[in-house]
C-alpha distance (Angstrom), angle and dihedral (degrees) to the residues before:
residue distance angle dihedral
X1 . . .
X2 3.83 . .
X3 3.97 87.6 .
X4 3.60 89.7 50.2
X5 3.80 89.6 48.4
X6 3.80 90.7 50.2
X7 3.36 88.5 54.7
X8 3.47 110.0 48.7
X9 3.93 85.9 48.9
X10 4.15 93.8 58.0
X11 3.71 85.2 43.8
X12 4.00 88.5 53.7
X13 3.31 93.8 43.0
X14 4.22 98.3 50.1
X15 3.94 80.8 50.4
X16 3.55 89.6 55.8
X17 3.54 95.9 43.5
X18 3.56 93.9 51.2
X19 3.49 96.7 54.9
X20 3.86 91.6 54.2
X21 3.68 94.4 51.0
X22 4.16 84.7 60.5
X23 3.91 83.8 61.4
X24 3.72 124.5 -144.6
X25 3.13 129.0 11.6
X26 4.46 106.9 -114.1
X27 4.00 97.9 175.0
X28 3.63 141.5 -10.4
X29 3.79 135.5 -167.8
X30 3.76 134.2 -174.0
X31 4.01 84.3 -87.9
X32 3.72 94.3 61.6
X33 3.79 138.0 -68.2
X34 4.19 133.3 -78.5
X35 3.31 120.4 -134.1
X36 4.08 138.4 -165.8
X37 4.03 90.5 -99.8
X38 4.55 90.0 43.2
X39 4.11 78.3 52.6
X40 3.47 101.1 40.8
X41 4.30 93.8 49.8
X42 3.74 81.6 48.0
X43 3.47 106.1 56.9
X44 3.72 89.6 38.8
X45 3.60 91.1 68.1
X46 4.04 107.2 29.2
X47 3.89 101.2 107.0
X48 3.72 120.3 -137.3
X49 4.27 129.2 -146.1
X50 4.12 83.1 -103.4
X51 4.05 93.0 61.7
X52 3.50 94.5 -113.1
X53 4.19 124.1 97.8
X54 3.67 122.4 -110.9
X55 4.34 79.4 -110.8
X56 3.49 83.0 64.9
X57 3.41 108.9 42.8
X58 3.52 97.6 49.7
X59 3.65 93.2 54.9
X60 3.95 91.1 48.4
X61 3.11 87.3 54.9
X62 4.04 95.6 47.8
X63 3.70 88.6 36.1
X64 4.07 95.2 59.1
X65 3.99 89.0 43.8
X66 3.53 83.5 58.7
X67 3.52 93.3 54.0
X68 3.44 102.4 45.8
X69 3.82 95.0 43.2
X70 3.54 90.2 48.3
X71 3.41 92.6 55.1
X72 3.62 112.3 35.4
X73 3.55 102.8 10.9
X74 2.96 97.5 124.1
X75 3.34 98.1 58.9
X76 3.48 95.6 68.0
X77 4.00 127.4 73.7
X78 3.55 140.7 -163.4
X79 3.77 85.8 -110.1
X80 3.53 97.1 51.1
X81 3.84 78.6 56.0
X82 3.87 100.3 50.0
X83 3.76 90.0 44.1
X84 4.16 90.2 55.1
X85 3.81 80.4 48.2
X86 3.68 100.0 54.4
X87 3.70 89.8 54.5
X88 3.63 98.7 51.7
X89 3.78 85.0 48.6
X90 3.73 92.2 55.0
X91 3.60 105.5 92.4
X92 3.62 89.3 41.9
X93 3.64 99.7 62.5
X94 4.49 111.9 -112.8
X95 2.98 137.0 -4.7
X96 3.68 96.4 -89.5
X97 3.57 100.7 43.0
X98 4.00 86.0 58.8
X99 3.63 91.8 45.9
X100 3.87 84.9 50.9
X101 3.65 88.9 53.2
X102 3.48 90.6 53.1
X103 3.48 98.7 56.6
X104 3.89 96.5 47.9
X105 4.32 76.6 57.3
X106 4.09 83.4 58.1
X107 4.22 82.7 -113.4
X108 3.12 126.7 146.0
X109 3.55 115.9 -144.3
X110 4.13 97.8 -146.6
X111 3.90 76.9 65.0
X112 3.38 90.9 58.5
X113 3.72 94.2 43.5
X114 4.02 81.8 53.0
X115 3.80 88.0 55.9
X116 3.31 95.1 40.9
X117 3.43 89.1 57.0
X118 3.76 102.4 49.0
X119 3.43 91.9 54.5
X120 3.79 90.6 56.2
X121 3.37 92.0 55.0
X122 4.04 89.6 51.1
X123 3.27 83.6 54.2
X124 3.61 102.3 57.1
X125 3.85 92.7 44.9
X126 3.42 85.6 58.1
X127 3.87 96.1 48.4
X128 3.67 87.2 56.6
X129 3.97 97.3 45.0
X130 3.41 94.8 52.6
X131 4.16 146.9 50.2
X132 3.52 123.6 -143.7
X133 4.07 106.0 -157.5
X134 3.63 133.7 -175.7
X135 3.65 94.4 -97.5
X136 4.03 94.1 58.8
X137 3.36 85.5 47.7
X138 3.51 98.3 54.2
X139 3.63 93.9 44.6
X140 3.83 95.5 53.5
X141 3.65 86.8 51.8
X142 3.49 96.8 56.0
X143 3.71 99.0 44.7
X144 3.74 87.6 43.2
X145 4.12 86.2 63.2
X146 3.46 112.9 118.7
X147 3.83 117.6 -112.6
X148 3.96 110.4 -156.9
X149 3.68 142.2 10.9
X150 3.40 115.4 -135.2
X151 4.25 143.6 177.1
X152 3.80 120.5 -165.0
X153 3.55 141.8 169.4
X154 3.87 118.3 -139.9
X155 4.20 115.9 -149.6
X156 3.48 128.9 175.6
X157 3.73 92.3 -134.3
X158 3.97 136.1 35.1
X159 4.08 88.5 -137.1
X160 4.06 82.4 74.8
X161 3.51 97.7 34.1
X162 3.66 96.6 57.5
X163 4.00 79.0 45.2
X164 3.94 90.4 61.0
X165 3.77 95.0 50.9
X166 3.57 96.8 54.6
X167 3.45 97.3 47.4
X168 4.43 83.3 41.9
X169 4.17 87.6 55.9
X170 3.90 88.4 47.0
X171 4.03 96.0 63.2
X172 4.43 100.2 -85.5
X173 3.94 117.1 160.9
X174 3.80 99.8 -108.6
X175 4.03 90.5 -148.1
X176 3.67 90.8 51.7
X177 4.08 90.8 56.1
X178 3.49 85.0 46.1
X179 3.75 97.5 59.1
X180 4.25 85.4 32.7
X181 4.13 97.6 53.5
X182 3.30 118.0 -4.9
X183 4.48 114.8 116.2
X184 3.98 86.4 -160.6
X185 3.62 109.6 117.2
X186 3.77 92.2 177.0
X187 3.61 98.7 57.5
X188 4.19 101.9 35.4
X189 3.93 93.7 97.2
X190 4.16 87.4 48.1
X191 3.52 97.7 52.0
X192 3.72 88.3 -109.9
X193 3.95 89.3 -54.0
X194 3.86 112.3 143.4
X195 4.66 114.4 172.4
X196 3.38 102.3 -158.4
X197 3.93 144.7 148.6
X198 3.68 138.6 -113.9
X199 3.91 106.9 -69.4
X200 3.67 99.2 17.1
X201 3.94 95.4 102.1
X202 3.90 135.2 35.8
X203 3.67 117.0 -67.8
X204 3.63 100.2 -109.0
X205 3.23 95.2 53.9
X206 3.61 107.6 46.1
X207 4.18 81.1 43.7
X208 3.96 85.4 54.0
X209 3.67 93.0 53.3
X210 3.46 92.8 36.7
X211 3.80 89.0 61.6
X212 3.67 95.7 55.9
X213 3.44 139.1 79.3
X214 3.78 127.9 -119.0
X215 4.04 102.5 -79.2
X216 3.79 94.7 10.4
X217 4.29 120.2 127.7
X218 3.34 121.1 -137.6
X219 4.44 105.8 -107.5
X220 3.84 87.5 -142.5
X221 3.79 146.4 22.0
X222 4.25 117.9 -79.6
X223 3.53 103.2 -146.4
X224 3.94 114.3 -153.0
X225 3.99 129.1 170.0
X226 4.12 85.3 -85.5
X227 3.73 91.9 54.0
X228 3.90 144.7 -107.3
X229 4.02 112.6 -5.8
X230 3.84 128.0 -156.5
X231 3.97 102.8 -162.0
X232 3.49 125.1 178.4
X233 4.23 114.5 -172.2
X234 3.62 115.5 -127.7
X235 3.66 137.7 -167.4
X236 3.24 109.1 -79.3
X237 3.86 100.9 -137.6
X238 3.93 116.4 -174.6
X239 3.83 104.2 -176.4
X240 4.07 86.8 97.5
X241 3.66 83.6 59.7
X242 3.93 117.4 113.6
X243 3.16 120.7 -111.1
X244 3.92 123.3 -112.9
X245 3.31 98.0 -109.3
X246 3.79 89.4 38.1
X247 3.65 79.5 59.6
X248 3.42 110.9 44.2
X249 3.73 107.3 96.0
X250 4.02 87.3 53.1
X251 4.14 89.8 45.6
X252 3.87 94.8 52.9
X253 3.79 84.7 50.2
X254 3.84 88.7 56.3
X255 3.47 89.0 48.6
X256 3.76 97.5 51.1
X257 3.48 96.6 46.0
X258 3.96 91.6 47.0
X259 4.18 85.6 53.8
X260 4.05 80.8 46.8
X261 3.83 95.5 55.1
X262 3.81 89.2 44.9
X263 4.00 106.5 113.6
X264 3.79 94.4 -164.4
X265 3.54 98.9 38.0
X266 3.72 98.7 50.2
X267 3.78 89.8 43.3
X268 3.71 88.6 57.1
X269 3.74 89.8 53.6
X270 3.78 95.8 44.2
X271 4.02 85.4 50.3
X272 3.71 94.7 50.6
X273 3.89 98.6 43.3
X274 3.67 84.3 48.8
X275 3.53 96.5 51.0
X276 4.24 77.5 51.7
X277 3.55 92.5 65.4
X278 3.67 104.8 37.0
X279 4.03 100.8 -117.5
X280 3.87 109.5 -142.3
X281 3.78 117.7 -167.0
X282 3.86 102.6 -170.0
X283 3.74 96.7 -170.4
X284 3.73 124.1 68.0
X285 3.59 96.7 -158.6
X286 4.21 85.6 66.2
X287 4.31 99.6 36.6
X288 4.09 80.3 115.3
X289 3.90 92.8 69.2
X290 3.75 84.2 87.7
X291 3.47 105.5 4.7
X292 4.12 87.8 120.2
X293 4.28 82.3 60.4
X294 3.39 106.5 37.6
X295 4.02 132.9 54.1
X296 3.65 115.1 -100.1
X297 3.81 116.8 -126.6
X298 3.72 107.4 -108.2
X299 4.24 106.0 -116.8
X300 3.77 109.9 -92.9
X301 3.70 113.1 -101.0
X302 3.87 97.3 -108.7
X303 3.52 87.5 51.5
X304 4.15 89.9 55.4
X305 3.82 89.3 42.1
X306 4.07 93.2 55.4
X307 3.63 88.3 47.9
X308 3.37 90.9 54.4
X309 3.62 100.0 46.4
X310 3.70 91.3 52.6
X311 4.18 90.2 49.8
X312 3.81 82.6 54.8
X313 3.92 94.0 45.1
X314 4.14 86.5 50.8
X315 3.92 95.5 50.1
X316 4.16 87.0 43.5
X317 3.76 88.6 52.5
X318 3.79 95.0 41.9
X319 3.85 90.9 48.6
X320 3.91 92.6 48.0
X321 4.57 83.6 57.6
């Protein structure tokens, strides 16, 4: 009896024991309970639409904050922060009313700080990767130069469109038909007038106003995925135009933001300022968190062999059917 006692007491206790090594306890149902370690193995191996788990995203994602905070965190202060905040909040109205906007999105807004943040930090890396000279400068500028000068009614049907030419060709106030008919929000304070440069609008009607000469009206509606335009070219006139040096501050933010949306480029960076600190990933199961930064060990050479062998076994067995 004392043996069986014994036993029943180490069994109890490995029991116990193994449910604190799955750590704390994060739900429970009549079924049974979830803890960190049942999460953990979970999210390690629930796959995601980018080919990587949620295991591994998340710890990208903590992995390159690392990085970057490591690095240049110190570059980067709260104010920095509340200033990036205050212009995302802009077109929302204060601070609070965006943060209130936010929350009705189920966001919270320390996330966004976090975001924020990061992307700070990516931008500092950059900032010290790269030089901005005069002569990208200067060529940003002049491709950034707008093209035409345009004004343009928008109507939801060609019945009124045709309508606003005729009564255009007899001697109308463009602006007023602007204010009467046109469904452009965008343009009603211009008098339908948009400046703009090759690719920035809808091909048919930068091709309408590309056809036309300064001062000429389009003889019949352009119909585009928005509707029925009215366009009238104008002269382009490019004495309103800032300056490059006027400019510049606004161009080398252009630039940096184009090196910023660069795929390749940033994942160079990331690769080489992770190479800088010596990323570790201690689990196997998560190695694909950066896998697309990082070089992948080649497979050990008994590993290579014994798939080899069984490729060989597999053609023997399909030769001897």
């Amino acid at each position: 009896m004392k043996k069986l006692l014994v036993t029943a007491f180490a069994t109890t206790a490995l029991l116990l024991a193994g449910c604190s090594d799955k750590g704390t306890e994060v739900a429970s149902t009549e079924a049974g309970r979830i803890r960190e370690q049942d999460l953990y193995e979970q999210m390690k191996n629930e796959p995601l639409q980018n080919g990587l788990t949620i295991g591994e995203t998340v710890l990208q994602k903590m992995i390159l904050e690392s990085i970057f905070d490591q690095l240049y965190g110190k570059e980067v202060t709260d104010d920095d922060i509340d200033a990036e905040l205050e212009k995302s909040a802009e077109p929302y109205g204060t601070m609070d009313e965006y943060r209130e906007l936010l929350e009705m999105q189920g966001i919270d807004i320390e996330d966004v700080r976090d975001s924020v943040r990061l992307q700070l930090l990516m931008r500092e890396a950059l900032l010290d990767d790269i030089e901005i000279t005069d002569e990208m400068i200067e060529e940003e500028y002049e491709a950034s130069k707008p093209d035409y000068t345009a004004q343009h009614i928008l109507v939801e049907d060609e019945e009124t469109a045709n309508d606003i030419i005729a009564q255009l060709n007899d001697g109308a106030d463009f602006g007023e038909l602007v204010t009467e008919y046109s469904q452009d929000p965008g343009s009603l304070e211009t008098e339908g007038t948009y400046t703009f440069s090759k690719g920035q609008m809808v091909p048919e009607f930068e091709g309408a106003v590309d056809g036309l000469e300064a001062g000429e009206l389009t003889s019949e509606p352009v119909q585009s995925d928005h509707g029925f335009h009215v366009i009238r070219r104008l002269e382009l006139d490019l004495s309103e135009i800032p300056t490059v040096e006027d400019d510049r501050e606004a161009i080398e933010e252009t630039i940096v933001n184009g090196y910023l949306e660069d795929q390749n480029y940033m994942g160079d960076l990331i690769t080489r300022l992770a190479d800088k600190v010596n990323v570790q990933i201690a689990d196997d199961e998560l190695k694909g968190a950066m896998a697309a930064f990082l070089p992948q060990e080649a497979p050990a050479e008994e590993d290579v062999d014994a798939e080899e062998t069984e490729t060989d076994a597999d053609a023997t067995e399909e030769d001897a059917e």
